[in-house]
C-alpha positions in Angstrom: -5.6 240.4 140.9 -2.7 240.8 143.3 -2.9 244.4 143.2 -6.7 244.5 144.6 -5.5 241.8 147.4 -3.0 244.3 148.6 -4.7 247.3 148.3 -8.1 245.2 150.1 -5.6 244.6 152.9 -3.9 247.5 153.4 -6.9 249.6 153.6 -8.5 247.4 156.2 -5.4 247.4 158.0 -5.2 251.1 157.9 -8.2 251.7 158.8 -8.2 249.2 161.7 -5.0 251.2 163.0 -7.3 254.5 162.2 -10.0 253.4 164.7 -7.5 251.9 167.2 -5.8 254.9 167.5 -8.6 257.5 167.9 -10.2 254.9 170.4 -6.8 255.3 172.5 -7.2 259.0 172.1 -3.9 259.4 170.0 -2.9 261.8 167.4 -1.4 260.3 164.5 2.0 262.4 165.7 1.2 260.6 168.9 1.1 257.4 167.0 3.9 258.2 164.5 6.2 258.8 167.6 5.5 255.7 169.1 6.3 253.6 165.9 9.1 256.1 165.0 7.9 257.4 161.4 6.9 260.7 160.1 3.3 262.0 160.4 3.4 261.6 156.6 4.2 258.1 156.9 1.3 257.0 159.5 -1.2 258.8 157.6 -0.5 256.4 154.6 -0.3 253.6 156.9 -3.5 254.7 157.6 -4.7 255.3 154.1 -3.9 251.6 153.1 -1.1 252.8 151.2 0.7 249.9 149.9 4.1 251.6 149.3 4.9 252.1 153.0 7.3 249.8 154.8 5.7 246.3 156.0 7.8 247.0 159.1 6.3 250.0 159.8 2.5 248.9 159.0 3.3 246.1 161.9 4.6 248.3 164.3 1.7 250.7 164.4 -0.9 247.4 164.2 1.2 246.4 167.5 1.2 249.5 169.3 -2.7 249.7 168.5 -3.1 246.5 169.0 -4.8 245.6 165.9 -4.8 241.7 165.1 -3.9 241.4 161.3 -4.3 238.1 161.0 -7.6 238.5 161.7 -8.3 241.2 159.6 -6.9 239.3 156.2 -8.8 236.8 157.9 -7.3 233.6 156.8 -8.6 230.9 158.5 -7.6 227.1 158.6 -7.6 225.4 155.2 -8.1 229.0 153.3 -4.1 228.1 151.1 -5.2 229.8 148.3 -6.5 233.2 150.0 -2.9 232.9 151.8 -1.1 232.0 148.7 -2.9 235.3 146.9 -1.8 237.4 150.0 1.5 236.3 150.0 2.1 236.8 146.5 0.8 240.2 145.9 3.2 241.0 149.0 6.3 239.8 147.1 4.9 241.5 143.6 4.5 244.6 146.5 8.4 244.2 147.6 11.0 246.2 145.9 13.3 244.4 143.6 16.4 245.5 146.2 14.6 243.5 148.9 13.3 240.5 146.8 16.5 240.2 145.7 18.2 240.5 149.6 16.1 237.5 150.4 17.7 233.8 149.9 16.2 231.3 147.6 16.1 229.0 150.4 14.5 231.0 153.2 11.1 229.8 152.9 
């Protein structure tokens, strides 16, 4: 079930950014630039793929100004959408960063 909440998300993130960009008249090297990852990178960004840095998927949403809060749409009272989005995030983490994270943080 986490799996298809991440990949839901990361596609309609991706291709949010997609439409964003081409609206602003930007390559994706224009775009890749601007967030500072590889061509290769962006285009999975823009793919939904779920493997690419959370950083990086931010940074292009900013630049292209693409809300994602409102594209996971979670709106007041929806806990257990956010609960299933958050946890297929962590499943998504690698263990070196899950680990890196204090008990506590949260």
């Amino acid at each position: 079930m986490t799996s298809v909440v991440v990949a839901n998300v990361g596609s309609r993130v991706g291709a949010s950014i997609r439409v964003a960009r081409r609206q602003a008249g930007w390559t994706i090297a224009d775009l890749a630039d601007r967030v500072g990852v590889s061509r290769a990178t962006m285009s999975k960004i823009e793919a939904g793929d779920t493997s690419v840095a959370f950083g990086s998927v931010i940074a292009a949403a900013t630049f292209t100004r693409v809300d994602v809060a409102e594209i996971i749409n979670l709106g007041p009272g929806d806990l257990q959408k956010a609960d299933q989005v958050l946890d297929a995030l962590d499943q998504a983490l690698p263990d070196r960063v899950r680990r890196s994270v204090p008990s506590n943080a949260f």
